[in-house]
C-alpha positions as CSV (number, residue, x, y, z in Angstrom):
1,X,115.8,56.0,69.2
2,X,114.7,56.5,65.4
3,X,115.7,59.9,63.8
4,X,112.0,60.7,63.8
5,X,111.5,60.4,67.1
6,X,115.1,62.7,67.4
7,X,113.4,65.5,65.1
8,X,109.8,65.5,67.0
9,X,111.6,66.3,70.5
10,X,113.7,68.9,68.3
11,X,110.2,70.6,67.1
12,X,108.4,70.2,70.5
13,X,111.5,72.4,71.7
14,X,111.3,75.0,69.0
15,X,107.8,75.6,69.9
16,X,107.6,75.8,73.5
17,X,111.1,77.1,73.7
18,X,112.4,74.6,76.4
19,X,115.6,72.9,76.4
20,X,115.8,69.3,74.6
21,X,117.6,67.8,77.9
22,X,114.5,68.9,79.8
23,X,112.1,67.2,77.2
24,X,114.1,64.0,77.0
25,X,114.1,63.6,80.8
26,X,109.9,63.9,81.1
27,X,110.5,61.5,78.4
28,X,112.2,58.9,80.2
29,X,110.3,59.5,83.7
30,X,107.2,58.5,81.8
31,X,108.4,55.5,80.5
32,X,109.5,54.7,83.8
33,X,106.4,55.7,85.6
34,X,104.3,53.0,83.0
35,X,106.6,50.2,83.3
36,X,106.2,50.6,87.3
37,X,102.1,50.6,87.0
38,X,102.2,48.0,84.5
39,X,104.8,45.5,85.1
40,X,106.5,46.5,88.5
41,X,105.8,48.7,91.5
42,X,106.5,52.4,92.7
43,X,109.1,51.2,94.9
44,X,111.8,50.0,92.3
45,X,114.5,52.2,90.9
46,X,113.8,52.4,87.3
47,X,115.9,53.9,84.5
48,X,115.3,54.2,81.0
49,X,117.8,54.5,78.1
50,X,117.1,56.1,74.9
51,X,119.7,55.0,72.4
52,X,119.7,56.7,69.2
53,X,120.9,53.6,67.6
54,X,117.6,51.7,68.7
55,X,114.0,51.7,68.0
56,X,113.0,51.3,71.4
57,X,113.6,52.9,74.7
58,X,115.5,50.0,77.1
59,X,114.0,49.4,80.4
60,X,116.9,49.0,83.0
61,X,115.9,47.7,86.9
62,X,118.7,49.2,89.0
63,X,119.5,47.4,92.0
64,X,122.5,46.8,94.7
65,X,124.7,43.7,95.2
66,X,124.8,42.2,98.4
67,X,125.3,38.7,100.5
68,X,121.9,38.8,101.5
69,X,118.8,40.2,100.4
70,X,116.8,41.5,102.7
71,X,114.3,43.9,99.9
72,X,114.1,42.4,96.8
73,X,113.1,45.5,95.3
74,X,116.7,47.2,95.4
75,X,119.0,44.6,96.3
76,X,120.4,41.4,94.5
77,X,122.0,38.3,95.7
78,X,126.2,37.8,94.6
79,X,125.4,34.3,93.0
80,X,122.1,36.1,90.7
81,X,124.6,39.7,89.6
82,X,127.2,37.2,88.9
83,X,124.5,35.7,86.1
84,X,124.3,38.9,84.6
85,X,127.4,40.5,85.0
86,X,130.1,38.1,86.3
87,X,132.5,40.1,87.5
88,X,130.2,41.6,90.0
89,X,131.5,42.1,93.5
90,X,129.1,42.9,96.6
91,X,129.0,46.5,97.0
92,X,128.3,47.0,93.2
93,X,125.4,48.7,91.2
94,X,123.9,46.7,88.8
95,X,121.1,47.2,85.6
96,X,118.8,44.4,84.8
97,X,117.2,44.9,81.1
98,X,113.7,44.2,82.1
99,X,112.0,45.5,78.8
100,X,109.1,43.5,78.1
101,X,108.2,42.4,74.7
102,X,106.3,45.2,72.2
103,X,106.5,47.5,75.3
104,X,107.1,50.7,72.7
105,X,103.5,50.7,72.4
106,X,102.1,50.2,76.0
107,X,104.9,52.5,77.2
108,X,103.5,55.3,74.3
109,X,99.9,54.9,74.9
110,X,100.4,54.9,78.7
111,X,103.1,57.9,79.2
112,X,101.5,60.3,76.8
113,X,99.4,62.6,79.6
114,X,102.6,62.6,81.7
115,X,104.6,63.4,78.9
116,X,102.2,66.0,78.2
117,X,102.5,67.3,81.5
118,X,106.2,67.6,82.4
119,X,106.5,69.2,78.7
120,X,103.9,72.0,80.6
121,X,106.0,72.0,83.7
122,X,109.3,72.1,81.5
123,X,108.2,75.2,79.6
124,X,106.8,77.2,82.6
125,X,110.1,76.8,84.1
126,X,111.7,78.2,81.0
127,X,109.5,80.7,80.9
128,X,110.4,81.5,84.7
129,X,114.5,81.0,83.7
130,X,113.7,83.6,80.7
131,X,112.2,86.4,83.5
132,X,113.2,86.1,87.0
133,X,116.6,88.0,86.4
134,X,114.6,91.0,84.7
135,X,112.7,92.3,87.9
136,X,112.7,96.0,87.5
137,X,113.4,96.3,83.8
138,X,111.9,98.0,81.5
139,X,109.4,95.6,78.8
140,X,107.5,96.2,75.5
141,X,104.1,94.7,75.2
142,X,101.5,94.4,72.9
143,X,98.0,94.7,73.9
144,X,95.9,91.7,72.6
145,X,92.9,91.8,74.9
146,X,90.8,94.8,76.9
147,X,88.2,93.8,79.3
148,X,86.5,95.8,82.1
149,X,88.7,94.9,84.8
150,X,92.0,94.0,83.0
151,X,94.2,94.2,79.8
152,X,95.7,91.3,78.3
153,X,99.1,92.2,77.1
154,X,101.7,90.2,75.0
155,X,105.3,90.3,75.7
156,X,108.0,87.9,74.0
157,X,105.2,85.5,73.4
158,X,104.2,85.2,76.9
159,X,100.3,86.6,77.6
160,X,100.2,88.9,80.7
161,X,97.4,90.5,82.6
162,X,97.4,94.5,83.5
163,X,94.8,94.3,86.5
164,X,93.2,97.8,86.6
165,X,95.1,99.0,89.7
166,X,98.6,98.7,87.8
167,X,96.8,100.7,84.8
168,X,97.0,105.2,84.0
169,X,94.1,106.7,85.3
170,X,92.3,107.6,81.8
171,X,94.9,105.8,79.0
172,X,93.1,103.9,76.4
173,X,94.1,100.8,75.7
174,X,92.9,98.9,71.9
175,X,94.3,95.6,70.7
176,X,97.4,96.2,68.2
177,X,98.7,99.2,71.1
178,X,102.6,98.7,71.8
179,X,103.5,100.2,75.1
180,X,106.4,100.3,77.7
181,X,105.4,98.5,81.2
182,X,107.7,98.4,84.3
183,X,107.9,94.3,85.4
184,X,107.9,94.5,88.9
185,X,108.3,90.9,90.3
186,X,108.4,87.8,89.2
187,X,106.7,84.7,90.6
188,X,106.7,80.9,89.7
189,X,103.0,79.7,91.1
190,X,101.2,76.4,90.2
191,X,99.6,77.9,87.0
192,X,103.4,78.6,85.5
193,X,105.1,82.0,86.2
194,X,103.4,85.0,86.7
195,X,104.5,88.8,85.7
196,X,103.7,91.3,88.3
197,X,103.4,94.1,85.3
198,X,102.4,98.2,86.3
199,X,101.9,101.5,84.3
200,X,101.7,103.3,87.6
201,X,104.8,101.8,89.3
202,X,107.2,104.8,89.8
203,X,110.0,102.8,88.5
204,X,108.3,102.8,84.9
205,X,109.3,106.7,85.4
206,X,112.7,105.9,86.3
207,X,113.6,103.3,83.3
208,X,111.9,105.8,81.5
209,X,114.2,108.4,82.0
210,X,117.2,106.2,81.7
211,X,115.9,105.0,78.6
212,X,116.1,109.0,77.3
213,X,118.3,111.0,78.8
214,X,122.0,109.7,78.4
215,X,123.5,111.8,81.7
216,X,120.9,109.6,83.3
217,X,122.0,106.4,81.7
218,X,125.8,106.8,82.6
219,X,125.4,108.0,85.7
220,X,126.6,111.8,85.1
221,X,123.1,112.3,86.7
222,X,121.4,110.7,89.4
223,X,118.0,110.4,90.2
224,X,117.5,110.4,93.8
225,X,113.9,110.2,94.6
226,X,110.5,109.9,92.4
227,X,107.1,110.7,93.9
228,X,104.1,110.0,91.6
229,X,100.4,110.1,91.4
230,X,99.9,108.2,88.3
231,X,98.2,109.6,85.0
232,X,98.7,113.2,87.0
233,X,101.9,114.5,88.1
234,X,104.9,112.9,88.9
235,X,107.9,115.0,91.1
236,X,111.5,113.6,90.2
237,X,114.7,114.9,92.3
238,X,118.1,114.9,90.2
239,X,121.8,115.7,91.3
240,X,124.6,115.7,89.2
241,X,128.2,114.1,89.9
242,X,129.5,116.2,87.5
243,X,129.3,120.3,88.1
244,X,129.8,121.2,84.7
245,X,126.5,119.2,84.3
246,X,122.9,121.2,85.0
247,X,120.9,118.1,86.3
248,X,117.9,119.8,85.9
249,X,118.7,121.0,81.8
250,X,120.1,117.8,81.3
251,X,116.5,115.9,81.8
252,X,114.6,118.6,80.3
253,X,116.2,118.5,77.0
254,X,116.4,121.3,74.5
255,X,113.2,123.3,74.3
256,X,111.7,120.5,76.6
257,X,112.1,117.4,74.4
258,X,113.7,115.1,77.0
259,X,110.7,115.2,79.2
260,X,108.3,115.7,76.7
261,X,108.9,111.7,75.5
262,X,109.3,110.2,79.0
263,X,105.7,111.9,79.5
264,X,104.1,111.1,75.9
265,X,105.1,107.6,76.8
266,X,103.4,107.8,80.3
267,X,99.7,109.1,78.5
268,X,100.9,113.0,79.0
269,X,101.2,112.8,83.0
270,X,102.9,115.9,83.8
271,X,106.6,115.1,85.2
272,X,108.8,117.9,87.3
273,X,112.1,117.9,87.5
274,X,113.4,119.4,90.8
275,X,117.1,119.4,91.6
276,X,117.8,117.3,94.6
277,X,119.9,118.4,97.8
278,X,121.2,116.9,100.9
279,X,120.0,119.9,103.2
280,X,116.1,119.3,103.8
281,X,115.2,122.8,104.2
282,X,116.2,123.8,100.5
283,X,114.9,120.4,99.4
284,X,111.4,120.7,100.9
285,X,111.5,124.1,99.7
286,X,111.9,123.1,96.3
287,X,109.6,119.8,96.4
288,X,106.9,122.2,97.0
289,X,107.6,124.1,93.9
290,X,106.0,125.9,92.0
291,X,104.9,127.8,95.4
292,X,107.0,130.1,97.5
293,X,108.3,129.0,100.9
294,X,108.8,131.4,103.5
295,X,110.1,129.5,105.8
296,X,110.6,125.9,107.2
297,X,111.5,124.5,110.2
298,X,112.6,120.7,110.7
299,X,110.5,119.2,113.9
300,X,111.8,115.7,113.5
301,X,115.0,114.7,111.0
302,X,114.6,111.1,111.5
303,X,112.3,108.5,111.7
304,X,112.7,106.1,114.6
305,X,110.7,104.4,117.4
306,X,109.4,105.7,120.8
307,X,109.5,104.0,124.2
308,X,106.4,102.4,123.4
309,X,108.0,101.3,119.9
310,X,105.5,103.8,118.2
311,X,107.0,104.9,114.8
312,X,108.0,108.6,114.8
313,X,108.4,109.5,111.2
314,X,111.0,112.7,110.0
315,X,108.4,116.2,110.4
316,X,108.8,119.4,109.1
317,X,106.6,122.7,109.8
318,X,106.1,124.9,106.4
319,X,105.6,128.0,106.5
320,X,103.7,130.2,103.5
321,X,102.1,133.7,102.7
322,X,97.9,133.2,102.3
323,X,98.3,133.3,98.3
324,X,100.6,130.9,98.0
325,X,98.8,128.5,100.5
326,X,96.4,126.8,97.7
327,X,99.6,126.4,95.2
328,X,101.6,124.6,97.8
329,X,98.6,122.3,98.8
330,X,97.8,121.9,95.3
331,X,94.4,120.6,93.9
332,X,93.1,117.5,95.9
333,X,96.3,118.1,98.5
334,X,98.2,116.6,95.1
335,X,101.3,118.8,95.4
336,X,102.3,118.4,99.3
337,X,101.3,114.7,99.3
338,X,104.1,114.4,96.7
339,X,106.3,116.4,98.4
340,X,106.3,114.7,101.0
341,X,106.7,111.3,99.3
342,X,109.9,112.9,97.6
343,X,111.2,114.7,100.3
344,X,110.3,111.9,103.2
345,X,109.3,114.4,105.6
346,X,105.7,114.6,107.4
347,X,104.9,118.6,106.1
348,X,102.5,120.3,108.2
349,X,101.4,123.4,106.4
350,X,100.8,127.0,108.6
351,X,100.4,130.2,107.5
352,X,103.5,132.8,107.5
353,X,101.7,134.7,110.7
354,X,101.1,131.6,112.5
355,X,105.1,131.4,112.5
356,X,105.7,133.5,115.8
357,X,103.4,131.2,117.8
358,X,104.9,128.1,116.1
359,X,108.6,129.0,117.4
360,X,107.1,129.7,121.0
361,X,105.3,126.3,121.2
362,X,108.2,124.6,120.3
363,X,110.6,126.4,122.4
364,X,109.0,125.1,125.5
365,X,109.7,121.6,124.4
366,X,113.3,122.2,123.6
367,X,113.8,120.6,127.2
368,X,111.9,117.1,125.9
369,X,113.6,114.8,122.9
370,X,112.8,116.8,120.7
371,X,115.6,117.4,117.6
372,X,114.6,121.0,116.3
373,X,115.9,122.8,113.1
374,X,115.0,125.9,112.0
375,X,115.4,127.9,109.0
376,X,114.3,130.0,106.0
377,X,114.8,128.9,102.2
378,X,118.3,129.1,101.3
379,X,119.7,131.6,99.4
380,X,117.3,134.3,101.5
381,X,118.1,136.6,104.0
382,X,116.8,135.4,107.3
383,X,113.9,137.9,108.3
384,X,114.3,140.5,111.1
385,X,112.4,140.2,114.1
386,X,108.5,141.2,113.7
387,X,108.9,141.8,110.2
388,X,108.0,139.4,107.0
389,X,110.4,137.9,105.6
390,X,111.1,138.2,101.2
391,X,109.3,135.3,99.7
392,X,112.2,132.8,98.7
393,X,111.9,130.2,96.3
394,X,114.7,128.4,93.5
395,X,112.5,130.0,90.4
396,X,112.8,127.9,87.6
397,X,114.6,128.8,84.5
398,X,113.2,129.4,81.8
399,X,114.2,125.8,80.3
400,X,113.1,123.8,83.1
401,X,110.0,125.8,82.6
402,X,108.9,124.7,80.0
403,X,107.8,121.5,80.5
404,X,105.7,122.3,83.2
405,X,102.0,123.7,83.6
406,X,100.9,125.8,86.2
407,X,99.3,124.8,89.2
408,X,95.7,124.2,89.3
């Protein structure tokens, strides 16, 4: 083909950022699929060849030697191959030029819409190639649209919708606003690919993390579990591999700054850092921070199925004095509900003089499956019989402190 033709499928795949090969083969299927309607029929095997060193595309009719022809549409007699190639032998492929006289126009006039359209299928696919290895990465967008129901976001030249559900409760959005967003699947559909986009995902929170806290991004600290009530409070359980490593002060930051940019990127939600451990009493005690536990006991430690294949999830009993009852319900039920979403455990919630009655119930079932563990926070002294026990909590220092409000 002409060196302006060469240049024109160069341009079309600077601009819809698809590959030239891709372009050149919806090329060629519509010259194929207008020489069938015009000159032949949908059964014949067409190809077309596209030599830069001519000015128009050659139509070749591909069809198989044989004795005798039985479809005329794929097969060709010895004596007629032998006319166009001679030294054809049965058994061979052979390519008839069938291009028909001033076809370059017909072919142009009656390919364009399919070109058109494979060059739309061609760059949804590259758009899919670009994404589908990014699920659960962190992206930069550019807000370009707000309606009522949805934000229209820009991200490497691709528009994407934020459906309201995936948006913070109260963030403002305006057009111009750059913001993180957590891409949560990717999916090729008939309309091209799709981004599955969230601001409340709790991975954003994550990537967010890793994206400012180095101990985090080489793996010195782990984060173990998130819990989150978007645009409110989010609960985030850390270990470190490393004991010469404070998980807790390494996320925090110096005077809070750490976790004062993950939650400045995240419209101010409020984000707790609570250090994570493998024994579930210490860990449900601290989920449940900032109240004081006085004791918990472990019902359940695993979730599984009963005979009638009834899912029994992981319970645990928590015990508290009256004060500190509202704090480790929290406003709206907002701080158990994330403890348990952190922790995994089902938390039933009694009061401290409730506890006595609580051990009795449950010692009459100790003959049943039931797996029972019982024990007060650690690092306090187990209580004496009929008398309260200290009120034990991990108090927070005054670093990990900082960053985080009281409890409404």
């Amino acid at each position: 083909m002409r060196a302006s033709f060469i240049a024109a499928i160069n341009q079309i795949c600077a601009e819809k950022s698809v590959k030239p090969e891709q372009v050149l083969e919806a090329v060629k299927q519509a010259i194929a699929t207008a020489y069938r309607k015009d000159f032949g029929n949908k059964e014949q095997e067409i190809r077309v060849d596209l030599d830069e060193g001519k000015d128009m595309p050659t139509i070749l009719l591909v069809k198989e030697v044989v004795e005798d022809v039985e479809n005329e549409n794929f097969e060709i007699s010895l004596r007629d191959a032998r006319k166009v190639k001679p030294d054809a032998e049965a058994g061979d492929e052979i390519s008839i030029d069938v291009t028909p006289v001033g076809y370059g126009r017909i072919a142009a006039q009656a390919a364009k819409q399919v070109i058109l359209q494979k060059l739309q299928e061609a760059e949804k696919q590259s758009l899919y190639e670009m994404f589908k290895d990014r699920e659960n990465e962190l992206l930069t967008a550019t807000v370009t649209k707000v309606e009522p129901n949805w934000v229209t976001l820009e991200i490497e030249g691709m528009a994407v919708s934020l459906p309201w559900r995936e948006q913070i409760p109260g963030e403002h959005y305006y057009t111009g606003k750059r913001l993180r967003v957590y891409l949560d699947k990717v999916e090729l559909t008939g309309k091209g690919p799709q981004l599955r986009i969230s601001r409340t995902h709790a991975g954003l929170v994550r990537k967010l993390l890793e994206l400012e806290i180095p101990e985090v991004r080489n793996g010195d600290v782990t984060i173990k579990a998130i819990a989150r009530d978007a645009g409110f409070r989010s609960k985030v359980a850390v270990a470190s591999s490393d004991p010469r490593i404070d998980p807790i002060g390494a996320c925090v930051g110096q005077k809070g700054v750490r976790i004062q940019a993950v939650m400045e990127e995240i419209n101010g939600e409020r984000v707790d850092m609570i250090e994570w451990s493998e024994d579930p009493i210490k860990l449900i005690s601290t989920a449940l921070q900032p109240a004081s536990i006085s004791a918990v006991i472990i019902v359940n430690d695993q979730e599984r199925l009963d005979d009638q294949s009834r899912r029994i999830k992981k319970r645990a009993a928590v015990f508290v004095e009256e004060a500190q009852r509202p704090m480790a319900i929290g406003k709206k039920g907002q701080n158990i509900r994330l403890a348990t979403e952190l922790t995994g455990f089902e938390l039933d919630m009694y009061n401290y003089e409730e506890l006595a009655a609580f051990k009795a119930k449950l010692a009459e079932l100790r003959e049943g499956d039931v797996a029972l563990a019982e024990a007060v926070p650690p690092e306090t002294p187990a209580p004496e019989a009929d008398t309260a026990p200290d009120v034990a909590s991990e108090e927070p220092t005054e670093e990990e402190a900082k960053p985080e409000a009281s409890e409404s």
